[in-house]
C-alpha positions in Angstrom: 79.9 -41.6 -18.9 78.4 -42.9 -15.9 78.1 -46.8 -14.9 76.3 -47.9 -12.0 77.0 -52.0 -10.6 74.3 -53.8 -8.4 75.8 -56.5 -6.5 73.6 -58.8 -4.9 75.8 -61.7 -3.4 76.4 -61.6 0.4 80.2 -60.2 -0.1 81.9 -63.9 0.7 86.1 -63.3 0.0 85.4 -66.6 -1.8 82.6 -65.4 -4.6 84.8 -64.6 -7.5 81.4 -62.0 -9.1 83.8 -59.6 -6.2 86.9 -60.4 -8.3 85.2 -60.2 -11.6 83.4 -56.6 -11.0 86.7 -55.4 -9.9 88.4 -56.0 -12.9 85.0 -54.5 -14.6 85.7 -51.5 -12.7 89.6 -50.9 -13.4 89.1 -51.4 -16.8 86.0 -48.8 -17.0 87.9 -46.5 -14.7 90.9 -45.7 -17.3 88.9 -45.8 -20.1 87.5 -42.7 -18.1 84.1 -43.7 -16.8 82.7 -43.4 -13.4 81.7 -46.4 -11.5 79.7 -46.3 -9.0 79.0 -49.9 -6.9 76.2 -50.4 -4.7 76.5 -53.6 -2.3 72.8 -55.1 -1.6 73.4 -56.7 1.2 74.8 -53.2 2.5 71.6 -51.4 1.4 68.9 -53.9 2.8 67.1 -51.5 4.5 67.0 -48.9 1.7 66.7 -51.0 -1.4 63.3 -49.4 -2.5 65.5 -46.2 -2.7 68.1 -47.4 -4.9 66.1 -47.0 -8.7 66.6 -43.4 -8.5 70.3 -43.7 -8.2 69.3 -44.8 -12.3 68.6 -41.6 -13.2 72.2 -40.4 -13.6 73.8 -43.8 -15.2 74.4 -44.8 -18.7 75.1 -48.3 -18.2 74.1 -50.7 -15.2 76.1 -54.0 -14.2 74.2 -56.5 -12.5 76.3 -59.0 -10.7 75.2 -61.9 -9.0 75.9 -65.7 -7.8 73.8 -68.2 -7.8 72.1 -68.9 -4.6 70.5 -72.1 -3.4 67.7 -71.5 -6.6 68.3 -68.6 -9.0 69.5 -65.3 -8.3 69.3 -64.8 -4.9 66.3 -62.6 -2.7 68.6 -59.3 -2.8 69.1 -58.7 -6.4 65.1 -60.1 -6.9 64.4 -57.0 -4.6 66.3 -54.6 -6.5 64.4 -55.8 -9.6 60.8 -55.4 -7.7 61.6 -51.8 -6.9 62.6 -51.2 -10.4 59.6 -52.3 -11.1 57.8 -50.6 -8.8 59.2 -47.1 -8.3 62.0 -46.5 -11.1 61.7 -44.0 -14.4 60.7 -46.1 -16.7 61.4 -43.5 -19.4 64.9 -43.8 -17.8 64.6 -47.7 -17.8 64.5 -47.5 -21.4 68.0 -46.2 -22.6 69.7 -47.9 -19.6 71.9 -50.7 -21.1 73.0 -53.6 -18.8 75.3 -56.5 -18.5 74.8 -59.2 -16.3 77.7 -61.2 -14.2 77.0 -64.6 -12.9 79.8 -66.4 -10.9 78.9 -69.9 -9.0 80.1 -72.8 -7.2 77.1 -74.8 -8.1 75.1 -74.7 -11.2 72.7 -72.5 -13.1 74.8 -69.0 -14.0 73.4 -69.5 -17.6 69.9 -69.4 -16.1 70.7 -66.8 -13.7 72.1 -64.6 -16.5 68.8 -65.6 -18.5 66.4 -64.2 -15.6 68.6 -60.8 -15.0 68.4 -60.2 -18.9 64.6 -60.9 -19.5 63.9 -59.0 -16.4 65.8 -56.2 -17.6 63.8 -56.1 -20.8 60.6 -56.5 -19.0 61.6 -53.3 -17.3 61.7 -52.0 -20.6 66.1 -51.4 -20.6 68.3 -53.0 -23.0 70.2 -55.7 -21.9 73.2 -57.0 -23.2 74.7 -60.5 -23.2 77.4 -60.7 -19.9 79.8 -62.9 -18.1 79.1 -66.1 -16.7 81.2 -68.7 -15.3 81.5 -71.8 -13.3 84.3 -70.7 -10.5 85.2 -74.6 -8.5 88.5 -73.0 -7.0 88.0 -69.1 -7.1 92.2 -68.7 -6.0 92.5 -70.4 -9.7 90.2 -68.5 -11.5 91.3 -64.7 -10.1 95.3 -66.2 -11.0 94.1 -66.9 -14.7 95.3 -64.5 -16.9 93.4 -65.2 -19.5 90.4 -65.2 -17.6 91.6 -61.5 -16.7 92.0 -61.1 -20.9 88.1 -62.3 -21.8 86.7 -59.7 -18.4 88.8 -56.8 -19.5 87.5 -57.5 -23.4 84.1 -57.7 -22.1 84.5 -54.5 -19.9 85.8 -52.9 -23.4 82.7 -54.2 -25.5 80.2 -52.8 -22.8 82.2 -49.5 -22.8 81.5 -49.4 -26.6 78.1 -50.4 -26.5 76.9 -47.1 -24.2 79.0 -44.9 -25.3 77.9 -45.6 -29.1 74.1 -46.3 -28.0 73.9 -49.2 -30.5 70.6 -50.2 -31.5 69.6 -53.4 -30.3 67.1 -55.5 -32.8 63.9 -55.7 -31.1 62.1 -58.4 -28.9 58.9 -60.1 -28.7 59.5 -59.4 -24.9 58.5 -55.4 -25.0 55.8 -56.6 -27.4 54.9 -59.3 -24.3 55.6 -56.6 -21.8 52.8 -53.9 -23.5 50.4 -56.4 -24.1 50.1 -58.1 -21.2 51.7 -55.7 -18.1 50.0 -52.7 -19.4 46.9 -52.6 -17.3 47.9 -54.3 -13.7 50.6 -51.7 -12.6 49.8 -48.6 -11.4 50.6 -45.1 -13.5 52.5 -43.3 -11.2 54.6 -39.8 -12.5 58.5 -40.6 -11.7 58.4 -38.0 -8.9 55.2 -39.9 -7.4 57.3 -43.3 -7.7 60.6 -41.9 -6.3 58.5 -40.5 -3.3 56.5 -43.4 -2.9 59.8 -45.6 -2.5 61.1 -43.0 0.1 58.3 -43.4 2.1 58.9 -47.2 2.0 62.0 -47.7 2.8 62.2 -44.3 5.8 62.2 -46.1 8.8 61.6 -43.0 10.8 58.3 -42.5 8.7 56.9 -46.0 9.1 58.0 -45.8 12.8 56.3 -42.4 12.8 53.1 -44.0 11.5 53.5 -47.2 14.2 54.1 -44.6 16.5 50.6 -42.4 16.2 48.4 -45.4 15.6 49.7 -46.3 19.2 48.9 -43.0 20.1 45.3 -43.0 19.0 45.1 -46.4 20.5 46.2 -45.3 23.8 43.8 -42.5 23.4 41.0 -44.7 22.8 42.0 -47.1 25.8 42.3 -43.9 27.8 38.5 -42.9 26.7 37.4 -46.6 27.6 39.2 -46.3 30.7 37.4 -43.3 31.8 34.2 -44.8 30.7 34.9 -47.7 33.0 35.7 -45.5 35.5 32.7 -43.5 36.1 30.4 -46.5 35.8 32.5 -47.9 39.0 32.5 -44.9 40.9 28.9 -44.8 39.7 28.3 -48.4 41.4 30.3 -47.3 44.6 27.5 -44.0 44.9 25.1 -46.3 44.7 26.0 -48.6 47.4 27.1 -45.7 50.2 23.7 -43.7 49.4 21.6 -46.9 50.0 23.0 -48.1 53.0 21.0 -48.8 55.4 23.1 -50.2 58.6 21.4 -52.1 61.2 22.7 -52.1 64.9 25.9 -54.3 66.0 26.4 -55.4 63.3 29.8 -55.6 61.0 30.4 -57.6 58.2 33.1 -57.7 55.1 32.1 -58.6 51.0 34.7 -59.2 48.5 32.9 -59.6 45.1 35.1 -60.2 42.0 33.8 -58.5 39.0 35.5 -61.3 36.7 35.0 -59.4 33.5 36.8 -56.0 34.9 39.2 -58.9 36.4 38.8 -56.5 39.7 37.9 -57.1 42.8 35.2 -54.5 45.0 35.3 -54.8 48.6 32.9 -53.4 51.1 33.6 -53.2 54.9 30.4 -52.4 57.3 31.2 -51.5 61.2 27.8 -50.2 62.4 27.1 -47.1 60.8 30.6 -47.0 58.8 30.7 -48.0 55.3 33.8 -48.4 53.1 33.8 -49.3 50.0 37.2 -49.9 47.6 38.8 -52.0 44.9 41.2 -54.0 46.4 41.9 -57.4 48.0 40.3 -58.6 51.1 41.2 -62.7 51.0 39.5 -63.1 54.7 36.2 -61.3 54.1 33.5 -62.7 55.7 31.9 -63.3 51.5 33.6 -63.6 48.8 31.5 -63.7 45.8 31.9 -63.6 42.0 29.8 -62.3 39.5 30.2 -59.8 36.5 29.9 -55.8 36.1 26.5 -56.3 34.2 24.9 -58.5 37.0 25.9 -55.8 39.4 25.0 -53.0 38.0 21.7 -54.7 38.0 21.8 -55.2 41.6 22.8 -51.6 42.4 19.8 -50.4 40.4 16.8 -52.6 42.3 16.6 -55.0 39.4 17.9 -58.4 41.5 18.8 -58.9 44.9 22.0 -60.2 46.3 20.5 -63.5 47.2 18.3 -63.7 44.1 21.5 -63.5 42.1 23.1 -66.0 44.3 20.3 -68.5 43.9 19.5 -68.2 40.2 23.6 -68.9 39.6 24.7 -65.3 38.5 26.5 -64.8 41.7 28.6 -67.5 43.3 29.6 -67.2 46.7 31.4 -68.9 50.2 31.3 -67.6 53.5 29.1 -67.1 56.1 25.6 -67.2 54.3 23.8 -65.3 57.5 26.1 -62.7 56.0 25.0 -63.4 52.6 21.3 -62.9 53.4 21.9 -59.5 55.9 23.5 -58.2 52.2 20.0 -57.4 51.1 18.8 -55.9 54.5 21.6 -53.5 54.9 21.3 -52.5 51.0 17.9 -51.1 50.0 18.2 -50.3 46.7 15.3 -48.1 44.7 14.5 -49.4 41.4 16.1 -46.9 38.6 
């Protein structure tokens, strides 16, 4: 026989569910059964996992305290992914005792909740242990305490190995009526994949991982897009130059869109023409990619721009105006 217990308090030396699943276990042990304890707050990362360990137990122990309200977030997790991903074929033969300890109040609610969400599953639960613990060094010294947990450990040792027959509930009645048609039918291979998939780090960081990569990819394509349309609008400007004699002048236009700044240095006869920062050109203008572009293709002029408000600039306005004389664009 094979018994697995879920424990879903935080593992506090104080929370006397510790003390009470250990005398659970000794008792179990020599009666010759094999416990197997799986700590929640261990397992957070692979709780989704955890239904199939089912698949091999007779019996399951659920023991809890009592959080703040109820039975805490772990053990509620444990639950969903029963829900979600464990045989329910399996479910149904599984017996189950709950164990409620707490300081506070509410271990008769708390046992209430584990055993109707046991039976919603579709398993068989069985009434458990639940106490008020106010000084746990008193309670774990109480021999008689010790007496009614080792009974109880004997009656649930009784109760699997004998499979008895527990009188039926309006609950699985409840359960079929009203659960049949909003969960999805999945095989119990599908389900135990599925929850493998869910709780794999490596896989979901596998997944984060390529959409990154295709994002990059993407950014890359854009990128390269971006960058022939500004080499494009460099072209443009050194095969429509048109210099005029002595005379040498410096433009720094801010593309604000792009966020980049294109600066073009005439001496005479040489042109250069760059992305970069010039903060003592002789203009410094500001427009956007689209406006230039236009410019580049004969459909404004630099002073046009600059007068209807699409092109800001400050400087030397002689400059400004020589910007259209040295430029000559044909219209495309």
């Amino acid at each position: 026989m094979k018994i697995n217990i879920y424990y879903g308090g935080r593992g506090l030396i104080e929370d006397a569910t510790l003390y009470v699943i250990s005398k659970l276990t000794t008792v179990l042990e020599e009666l010759r059964v094999q416990v197997t304890r799986y700590n929640l707050y261990e397992e957070k990362n692979a709780i989704t996992m955890l239904p199939k360990s089912l698949k091999e137990a007779d019996g399951v122990i659920l023991a809890t305290t009592v959080e703040w309200l109820g039975i805490g977030g772990l053990m509620q997790q444990f639950l969903d992914a029963c829900w979600l991903y464990a045989d329910k074929e399996k479910l149904s033969k599984l017996y189950m005792l709950p164990v409620v300890m707490t300081g506070v109040c509410g271990e008769k609610d708390a046992e209430l909740t584990l055993m109707k969400s046991w039976e919603y599953l579709g398993g068989i639960p069985c009434h458990g242990l639940t106490a008020y613990v106010e000084e746990h060094v008193e309670f774990e010294t109480n021999p008689d305490y010790a007496k009614t947990i080792e009974k109880k450990a004997e009656e649930f040792y009784r109760v699997v190995n004998q499979k008895m027959t527990i009188l039926p509930s309006s609950t699985i009645a409840f359960k079929q009526n009203v659960f049949r048609n909003n969960s999805i039918v999945l095989t119990p291979q599908e389900s135990e994949q599925l929850s493998m998939y869910v709780s794999d780090d490596s896989y979901v960081k596998k997944q984060k991982e390529d959409i990154e990569e295709l994002s990059q990819l993407f950014k890359e394509m854009l990128d390269q897009g971006e960058g022939d349309t500004e080499q494009e609008l460099m072209k443009r400007l050194r095969d429509n130059f048109h210099p005029l004699e002595d005379f040498s002048a410096s433009y720094a236009i801010e593309l604000a869109d792009s966020k980049k700044n294109l600066v073009i240095e005439i001496d005479n006869k040489q042109i250069k023409c760059y992305y970069g920062v010039k903060p003592n050109a002789d203009v410094i203008a500001k427009t956007t990619s689209a406006v230039m572009n236009r410019l580049v293709h004969g459909r404004i002029t630099f002073q046009g721009a600059f007068m209807s408000g699409e092109l800001t600039a400050k400087g030397n306005f002689k400059t400004l105006r020589s910007f259209d004389q040295v430029f000559r664009f044909n219209i495309l």
